[in-house]
C-alpha positions in Angstrom: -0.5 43.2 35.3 3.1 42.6 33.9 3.0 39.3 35.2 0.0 38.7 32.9 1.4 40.0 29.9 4.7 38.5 30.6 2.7 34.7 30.8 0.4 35.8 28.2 3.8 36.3 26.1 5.4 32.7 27.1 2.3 31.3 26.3 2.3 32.5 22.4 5.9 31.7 22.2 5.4 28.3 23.3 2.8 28.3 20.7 4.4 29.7 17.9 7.5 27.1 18.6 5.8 23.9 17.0 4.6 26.1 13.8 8.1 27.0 13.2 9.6 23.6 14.0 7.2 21.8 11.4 8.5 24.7 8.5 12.1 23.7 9.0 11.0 19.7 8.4 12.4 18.8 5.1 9.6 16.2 3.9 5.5 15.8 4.5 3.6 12.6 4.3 3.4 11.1 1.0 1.0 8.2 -0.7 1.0 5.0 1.2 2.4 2.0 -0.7 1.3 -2.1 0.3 3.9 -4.6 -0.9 3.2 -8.3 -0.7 5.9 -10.3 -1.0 6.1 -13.3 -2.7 8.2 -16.4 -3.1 7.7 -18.5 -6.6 8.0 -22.2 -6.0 10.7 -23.5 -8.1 9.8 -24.1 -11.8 6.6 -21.8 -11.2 7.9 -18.4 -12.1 6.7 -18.0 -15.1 3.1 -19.8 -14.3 2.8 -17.2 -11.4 3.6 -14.0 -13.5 0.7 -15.3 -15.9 -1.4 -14.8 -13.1 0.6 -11.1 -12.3 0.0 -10.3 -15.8 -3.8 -11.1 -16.3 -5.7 -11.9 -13.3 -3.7 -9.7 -10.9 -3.6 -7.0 -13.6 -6.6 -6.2 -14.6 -7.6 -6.3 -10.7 -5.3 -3.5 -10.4 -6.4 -1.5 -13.0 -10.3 -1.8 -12.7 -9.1 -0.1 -9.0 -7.5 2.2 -10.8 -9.7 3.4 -13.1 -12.6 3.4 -9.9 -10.4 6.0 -8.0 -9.4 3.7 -5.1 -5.2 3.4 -6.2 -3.3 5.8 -7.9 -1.1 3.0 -9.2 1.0 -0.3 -9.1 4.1 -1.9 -9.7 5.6 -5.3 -10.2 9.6 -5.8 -8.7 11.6 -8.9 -9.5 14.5 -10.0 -6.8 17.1 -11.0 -9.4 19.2 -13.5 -6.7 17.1 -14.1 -3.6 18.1 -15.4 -0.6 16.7 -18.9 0.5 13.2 -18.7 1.2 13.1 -15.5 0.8 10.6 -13.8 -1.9 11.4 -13.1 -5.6 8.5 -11.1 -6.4 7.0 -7.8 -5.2 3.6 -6.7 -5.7 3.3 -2.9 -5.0 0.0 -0.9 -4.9 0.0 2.8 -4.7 -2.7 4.2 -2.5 -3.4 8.3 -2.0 -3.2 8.5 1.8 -4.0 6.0 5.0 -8.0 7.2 4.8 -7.7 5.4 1.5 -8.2 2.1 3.7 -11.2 3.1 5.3 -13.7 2.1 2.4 -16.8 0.3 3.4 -16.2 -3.7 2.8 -19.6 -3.7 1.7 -18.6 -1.5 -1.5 -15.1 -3.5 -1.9 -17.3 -6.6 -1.7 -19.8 -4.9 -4.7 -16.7 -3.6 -6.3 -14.6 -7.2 -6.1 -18.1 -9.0 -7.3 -18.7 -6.7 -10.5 -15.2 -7.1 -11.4 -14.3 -10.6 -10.1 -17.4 -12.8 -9.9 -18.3 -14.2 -6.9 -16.7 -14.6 -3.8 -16.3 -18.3 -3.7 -14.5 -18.5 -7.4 -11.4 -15.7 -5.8 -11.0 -18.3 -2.6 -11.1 -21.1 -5.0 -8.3 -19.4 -6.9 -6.2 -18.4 -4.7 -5.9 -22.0 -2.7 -4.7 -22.6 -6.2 -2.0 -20.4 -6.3 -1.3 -22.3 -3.1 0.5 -24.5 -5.3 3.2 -22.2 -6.9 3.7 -19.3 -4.3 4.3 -18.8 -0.8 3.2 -15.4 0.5 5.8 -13.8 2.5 4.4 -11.1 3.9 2.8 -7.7 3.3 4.2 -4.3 4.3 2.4 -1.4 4.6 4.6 1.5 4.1 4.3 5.6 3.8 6.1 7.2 1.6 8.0 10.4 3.0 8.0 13.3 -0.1 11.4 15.4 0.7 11.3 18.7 -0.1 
């Protein structure tokens, strides 16, 4: 019967070690943050930041204001490398689950506030012609505490 109680014992020990481990962690998942990256052809800055500040804006508020980002930002690299990009586009999501709406809603969504499909492909092949998409990283932020 000691032998039971003795296991019984590790057992709960063992259990109780992760729930103490995870107190002593000194941060917790934050909001999750896409950034696109993207390279300005030269002599196109300031024609691709009238897109950033109308088209690309508004698009990020109207998901803001429907609940589906908590926010966005816009970061400028002041001496890129070659070929590397000279404009960030950051959106602020709540948590990973964030990504799991419907693409039947995002497509209603994108259509009420867009127009139709075809006119967003048509404009961004145009954009084709001043920016090179770098990449896109999706990142989690870590909230120390």
């Amino acid at each position: 019967m000691k032998r039971v109680f003795a296991a019984l014992a590790a057992c709960f020990a063992l259990i109780a070690l992760p729930a103490t481990a995870a107190s002593d962690r000194g941060y917790d998942n934050g909001p999750v943050w896409d950034v696109g990256a993207i390279q300005t052809k030269d002599g196109h800055f300031d024609e691709y930041m009238k897109f950033v500040t109308t088209a690309w804006k508004k698009q990020q508020e109207a998901l803001k204001k429907a609940g589906y980002i908590l926010d966005y930002k816009v970061y400028v690299v002041t001496d890129p490398r070659d070929n590397e990009p000279d404009i960030y586009l950051a959106t602020k999501f709540k948590n990973m689950a964030a990504f799991d709406t419907s693409l039947d809603e995002m497509d209603a969504f994108f259509a009420k506030t867009q127009g139709p499909q075809e006119q967003a492909n048509k404009e961004q092949q145009d954009r084709g012609a001043i920016r090179i998409v770098r990449g896109d990283m999706l990142m989690r932020e870590l909230i120390l505490k």
